[in-house]
ZANURO-511137 format. One line per field, with one value per residue (C-alpha): residue number from 0; residue in three letters; z, y, x. Coordinates in steps of 0.2 Angstrom, whole numbers, always signed. Each point is the difference from the previous one (the first is absolute). Layout:
// residues N
pos = NUM  ...;
code = ALA  ...;
Z = Z  ...;
Y = Y  ...;
X = X  ...;
***
This chain:
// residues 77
pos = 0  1  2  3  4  5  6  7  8  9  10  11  12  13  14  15  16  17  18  19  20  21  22  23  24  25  26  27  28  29  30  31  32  33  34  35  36  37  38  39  40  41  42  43  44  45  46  47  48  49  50  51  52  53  54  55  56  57  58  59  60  61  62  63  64  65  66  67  68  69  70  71  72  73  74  75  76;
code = UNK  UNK  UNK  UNK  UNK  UNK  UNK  UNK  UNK  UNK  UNK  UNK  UNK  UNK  UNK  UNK  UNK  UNK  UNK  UNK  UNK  UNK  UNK  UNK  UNK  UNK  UNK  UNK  UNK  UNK  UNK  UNK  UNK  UNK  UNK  UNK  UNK  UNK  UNK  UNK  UNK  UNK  UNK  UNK  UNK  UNK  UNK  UNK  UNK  UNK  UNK  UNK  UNK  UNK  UNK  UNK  UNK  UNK  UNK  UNK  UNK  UNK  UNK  UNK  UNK  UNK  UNK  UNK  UNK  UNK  UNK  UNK  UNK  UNK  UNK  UNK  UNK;
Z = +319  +12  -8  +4  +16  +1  -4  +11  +16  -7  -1  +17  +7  -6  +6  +19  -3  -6  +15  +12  -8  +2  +19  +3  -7  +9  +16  -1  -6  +16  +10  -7  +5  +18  +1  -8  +15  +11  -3  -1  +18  +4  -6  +7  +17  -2  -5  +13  +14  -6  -1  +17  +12  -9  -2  +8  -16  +1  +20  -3  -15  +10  +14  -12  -12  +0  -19  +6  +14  -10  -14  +14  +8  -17  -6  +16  +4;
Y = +853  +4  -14  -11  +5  +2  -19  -4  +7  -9  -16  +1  +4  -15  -10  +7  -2  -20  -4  +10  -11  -15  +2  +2  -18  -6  +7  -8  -17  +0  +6  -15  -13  +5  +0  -15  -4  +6  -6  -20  +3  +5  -14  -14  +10  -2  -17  -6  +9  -7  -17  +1  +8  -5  -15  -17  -10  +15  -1  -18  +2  +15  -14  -13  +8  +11  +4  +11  +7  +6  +6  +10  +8  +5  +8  +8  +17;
X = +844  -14  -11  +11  +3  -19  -3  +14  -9  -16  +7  +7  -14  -8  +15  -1  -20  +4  +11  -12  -13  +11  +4  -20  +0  +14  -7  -18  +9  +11  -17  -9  +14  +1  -21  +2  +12  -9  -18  +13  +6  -17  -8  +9  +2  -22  +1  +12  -8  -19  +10  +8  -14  -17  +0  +3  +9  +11  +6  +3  +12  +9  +3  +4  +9  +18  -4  -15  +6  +16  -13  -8  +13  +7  -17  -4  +10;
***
């Protein structure tokens, strides 16, 4: 009886290792979506601003154009 209750300790500790092992995954997986997110926003925000203040092609579509300007102020915080 107390190798079975032996084994039964053992394999449960491999289970709670397993899903400890399993959270660690899930939580790198869900800190690599929002960098991901993060590194998006961050990109367009760069882009839109470079767009919009450096260079003249750029003013002349944000006066010409609703489409960029609503791509602005939706990449812009």
């Amino acid at each position: 009886m107390k190798r079975v209750s032996d084994r039964m300790a053992t394999i449960s500790d491999r289970m709670a290792t397993i899903s400890d092992r399993m959270a660690t995954i899930s939580d790198r997986i869900v800190g690599l979506v929002i960098s991901a997110s993060w590194c998006n926003q961050a990109i367009a925000r760069n882009i839109t601003q470079t767009i919009f203040t450096d260079s003249q092609l750029g003013r002349a579509l944000h006066r010409e154009s609703g489409v960029w300007s609503l791509f602005a102020s939706m990449t812009s915080e």
